[in-house]
N, C-alpha and C positions, 0 to 999 in steps of 0.2 A: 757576496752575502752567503752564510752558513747557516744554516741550524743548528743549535746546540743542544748535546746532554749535559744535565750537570747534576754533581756528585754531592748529595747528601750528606753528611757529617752528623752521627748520632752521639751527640756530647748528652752525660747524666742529666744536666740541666735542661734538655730538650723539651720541646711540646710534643707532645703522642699525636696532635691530630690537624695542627697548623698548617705546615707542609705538606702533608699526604692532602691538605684539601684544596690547597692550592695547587697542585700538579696532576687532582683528579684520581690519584692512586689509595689502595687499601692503606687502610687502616694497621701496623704492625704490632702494636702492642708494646713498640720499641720506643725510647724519645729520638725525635728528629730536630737536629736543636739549630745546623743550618745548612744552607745550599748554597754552594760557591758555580758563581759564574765569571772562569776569567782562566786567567793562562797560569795560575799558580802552580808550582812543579808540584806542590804536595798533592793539591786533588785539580786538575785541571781538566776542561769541561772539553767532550768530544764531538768532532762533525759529524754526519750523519756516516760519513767514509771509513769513521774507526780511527781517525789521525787524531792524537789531542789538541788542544789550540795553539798549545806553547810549541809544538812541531812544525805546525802551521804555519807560525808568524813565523819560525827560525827558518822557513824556506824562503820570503821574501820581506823580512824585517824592511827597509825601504818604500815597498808596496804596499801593504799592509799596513803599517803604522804610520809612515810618512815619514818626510826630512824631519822636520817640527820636533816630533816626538823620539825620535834614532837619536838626534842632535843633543836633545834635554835628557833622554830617560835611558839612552843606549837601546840594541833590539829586545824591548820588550815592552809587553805590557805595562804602562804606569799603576793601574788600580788592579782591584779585584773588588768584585761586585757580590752582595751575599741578601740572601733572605735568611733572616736573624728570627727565629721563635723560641722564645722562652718561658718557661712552665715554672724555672727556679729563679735564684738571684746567680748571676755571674759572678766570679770574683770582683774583689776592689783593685783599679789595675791604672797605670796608667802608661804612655809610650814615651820615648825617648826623639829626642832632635834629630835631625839629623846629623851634625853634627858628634851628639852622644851616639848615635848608635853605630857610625865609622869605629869611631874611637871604642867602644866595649868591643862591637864585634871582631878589632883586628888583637885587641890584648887577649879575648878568650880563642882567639887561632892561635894567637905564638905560646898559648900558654899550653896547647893541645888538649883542649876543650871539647868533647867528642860534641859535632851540632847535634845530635839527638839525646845527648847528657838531660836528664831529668833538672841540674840542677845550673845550666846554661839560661843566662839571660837573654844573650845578643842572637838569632838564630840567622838574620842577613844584618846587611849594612846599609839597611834606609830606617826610614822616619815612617810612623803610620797615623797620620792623621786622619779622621773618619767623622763621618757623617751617617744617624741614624734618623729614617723616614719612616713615623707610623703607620703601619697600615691597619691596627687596632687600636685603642687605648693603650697607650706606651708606658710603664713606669720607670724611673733611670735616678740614678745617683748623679751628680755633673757639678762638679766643684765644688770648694769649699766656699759654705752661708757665710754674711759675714759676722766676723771675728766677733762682733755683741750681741746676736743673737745666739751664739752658741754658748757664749758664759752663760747668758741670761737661761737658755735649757738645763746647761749641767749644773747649773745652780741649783736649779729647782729640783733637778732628781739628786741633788745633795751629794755630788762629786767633790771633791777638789780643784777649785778652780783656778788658784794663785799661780801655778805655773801658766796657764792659760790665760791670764790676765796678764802678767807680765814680762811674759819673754814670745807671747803669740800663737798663731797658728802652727807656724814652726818648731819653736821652741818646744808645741806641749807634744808634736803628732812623736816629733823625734823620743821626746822623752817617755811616751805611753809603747811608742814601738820597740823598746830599749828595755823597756824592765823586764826583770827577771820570770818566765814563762806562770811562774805561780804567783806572781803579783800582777801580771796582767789577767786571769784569770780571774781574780776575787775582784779586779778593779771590774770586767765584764760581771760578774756575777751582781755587784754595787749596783751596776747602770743597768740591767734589766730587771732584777726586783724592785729598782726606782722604779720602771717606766710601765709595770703593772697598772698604775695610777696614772694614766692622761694627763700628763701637763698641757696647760690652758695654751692655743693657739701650735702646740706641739701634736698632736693628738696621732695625725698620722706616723710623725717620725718614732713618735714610744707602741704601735703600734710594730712598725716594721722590724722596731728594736726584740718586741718577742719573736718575730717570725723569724729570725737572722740566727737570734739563738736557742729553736729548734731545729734547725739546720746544720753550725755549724757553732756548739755550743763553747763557750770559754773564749771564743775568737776573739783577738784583740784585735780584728776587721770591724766588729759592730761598733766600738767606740770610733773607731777612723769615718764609718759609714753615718754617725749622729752628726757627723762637722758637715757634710755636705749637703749639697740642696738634694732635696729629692722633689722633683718634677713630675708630672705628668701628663704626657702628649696626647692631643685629640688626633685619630686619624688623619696624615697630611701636614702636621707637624714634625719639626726635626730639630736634632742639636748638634751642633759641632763641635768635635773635642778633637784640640790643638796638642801640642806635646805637653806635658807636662800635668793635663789635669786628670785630676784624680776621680775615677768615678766606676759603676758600675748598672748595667740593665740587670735591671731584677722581674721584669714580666712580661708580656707582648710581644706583638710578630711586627716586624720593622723591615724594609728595603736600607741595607747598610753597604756604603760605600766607601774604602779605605784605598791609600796605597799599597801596593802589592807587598806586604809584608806581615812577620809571624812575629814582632817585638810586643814582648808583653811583661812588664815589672807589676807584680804583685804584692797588695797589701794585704791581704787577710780574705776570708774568707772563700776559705781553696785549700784542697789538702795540696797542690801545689807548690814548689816552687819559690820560696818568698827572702829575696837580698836586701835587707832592710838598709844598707848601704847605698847600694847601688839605686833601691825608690828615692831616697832621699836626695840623692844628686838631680834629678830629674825633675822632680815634682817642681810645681808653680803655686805658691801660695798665696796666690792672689786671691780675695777673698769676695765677694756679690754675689748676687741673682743669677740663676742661669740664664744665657739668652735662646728663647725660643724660634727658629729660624720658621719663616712665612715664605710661600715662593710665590714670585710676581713672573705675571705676562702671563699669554695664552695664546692660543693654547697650549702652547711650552711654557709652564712654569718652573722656574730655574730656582735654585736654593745657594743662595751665592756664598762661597767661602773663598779663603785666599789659597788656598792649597791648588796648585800649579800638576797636581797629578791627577787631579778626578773635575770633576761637574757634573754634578748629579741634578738630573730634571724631571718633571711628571709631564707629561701628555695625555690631554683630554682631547679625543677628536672622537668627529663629524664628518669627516671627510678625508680629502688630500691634503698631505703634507709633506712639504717637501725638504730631505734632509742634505744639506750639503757634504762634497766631499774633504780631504784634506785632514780629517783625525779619524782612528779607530772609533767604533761603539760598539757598544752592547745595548740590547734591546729586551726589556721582559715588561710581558704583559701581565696586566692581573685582574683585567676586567674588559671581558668582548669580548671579541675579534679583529685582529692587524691584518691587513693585505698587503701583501711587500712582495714583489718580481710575483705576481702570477700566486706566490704561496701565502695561504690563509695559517695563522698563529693566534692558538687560543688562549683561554688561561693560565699560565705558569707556563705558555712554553717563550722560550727567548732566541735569538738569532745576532750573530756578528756581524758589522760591518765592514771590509776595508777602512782604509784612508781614499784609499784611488776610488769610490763607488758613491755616487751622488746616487740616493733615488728617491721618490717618493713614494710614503705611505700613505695606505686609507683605512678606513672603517668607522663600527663604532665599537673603541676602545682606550681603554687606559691602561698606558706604558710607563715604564721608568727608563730612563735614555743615559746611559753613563758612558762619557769622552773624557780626556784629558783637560784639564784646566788652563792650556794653554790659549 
């Protein structure tokens, strides 16, 4: 068992006062937008010894992670674990297969691709599927609405729909992310002077339409962000987004849990980055309601997905509880006090587990527990 530091990440889009109040720490004036808890080489979180975690596990990859996990994931960490606060809207993004992102990441090596290239897609060769858990009011982009309620919007704010009637979701994102930078622009300028005026049963989405383009004005991101569902999660809610969908968090502080990876394709609103090629091979245009993930049991509630890299679960206790050995976790509190070996862990602070170290915890608090999905 460890203690961990973990490394803040001040992205533009940050909250000024989410994390500094979760961790207990001043106020900077700065946005704090997330905190990474996990063995990632870019900010990877340290023992109390000074050793980072990724040092750590590379002494007894075996020990530490287990057969299980050496076997599936090779020595390392599967996920990375994040407290996600956002004050802005994130870009529109979505991740590649695995599968896709073997195959980009080893063309952008032989092509000599610098990984820290601004204009680099593939930055490793996994898959990032992820799971975000409210710990406020969430608000989030999460796939594409379907296909008739979105003519029936851009109808009404008096778009052009025939492409989008007739050749799809598909057909029309390709063709709106394709035109020439000065016709996407008056096509944006169309859709947010439409949506001045509330369309009935739309209210929120012509709503978010002006907030997108004071932000990130002329973006041909807002018209891709009107096809999606926009959602929003009551504390204790989550959504899981698989490869290929398309979406973006645009406000609240979340417990985000992904595979250990930096894969991110870009559709708009981002001065970022954006391979309109390369989103278009990826994307899943499957079209419905976003599904809201509920977690069952107790007092370990688990938030079940199929991703074989993470399992993300909430703990509410009262007492003892005992965690077995046999995978990696991580452990962050965010309400109480944890007692674990003798050491008391308050709010916002987290600790590592082995694979070889069964123990049990007490108190009263609530924790987020992220292992391998094995």
């Amino acid at each position: 068992m460890e203690a961990l530091e973990n490394r803040v990440q001040a992205y533009a889009w940050g909250s000024l006062t989410a994390i500094p109040s979760l961790l207990g720490t001043p106020v900077t004036g700065a946005p704090q937008a997330e905190l990474w808890l996990g063995a990632h080489p870019s900010a990877p979180s340290t023992l109390r010894n000074g050793v980072t975690l990724d040092h750590h596990l590379a002494s007894a990859p075996a020990r530490l992670l287990g057969g299980r996990v050496v076997e599936r994931f090779g020595p390392q960490l599967p996920f990375l674990l994040k407290v996600l606060a956002a004050a802005q809207p994130l870009s529109l993004q979505a991740h590649p297969t695995l599968a896709q992102a073997k195959a980009g990441f080893a063309k952008e090596e032989a092509a000599g691709v610098p990984r820290t290239a601004g204009h680099r897609n593939y930055k490793d060769a996994n898959h990032k599927p992820e799971i975000i858990c409210a710990l406020t009011e969430f608000h989030a982009l999460c796939g594409f609405r379907r296909h008739a309620d979105s003519v029936r919007l851009f109808k009404a704010l008096g778009l052009d729909t025939s492409v989008l009637e007739h050749h799809g979701l598909r057909g029309y994102f390709e063709h709106v992310m394709s035109l020439p930078q000065a016709a996407q622009g008056g096509l944006v300028d169309q859709l947010v002077d439409a949506s001045r005026t509330p369309v009935k049963g739309f209210e929120a989405e012509c709503a978010l339409a002006q907030k997108l383009s004071a932000q990130y004005p002329r973006d041909i991101g807002i018209v891709g962000a009107l096809l999606l569902n926009l959602v929003v999660l009551a504390p204790g809610e989550a959504l899981y987004l698989d490869a290929g969908n398309l979406h973006a968090y645009l406000e609240g502080t979340g417990v985000e849990l992904m595979a250990n990876s930096d894969n991110v394709l870009r559709g708009g609103l981002t001065p970022k980055h954006v391979d309109v090629p390369e989103l278009l091979s990826v994307l899943d245009f499957v079209d419905g309601p976003a599904k809201v993930l509920r977690p069952t049991g107790a007092p370990e509630a688990v938030y079940a997905t199929p991703a074989p890299d993470f399992r993300l679960s909430r703990l509410t206790l009262s007492g003892p509880y005992a965690l077995p050995a046999g995978l990696p976790q991580i452990l962050l509190v965010t309400e109480g006090t944890l007692t674990v070996g003798g050491q008391s862990f308050g709010r916002g602070q987290s600790l590592f587990i082995g694979a070889d170290e069964a123990l049990t915890v007490s108190g009263q608090a609530t924790l987020f527990r992220a292992t391998p999905g094995l």
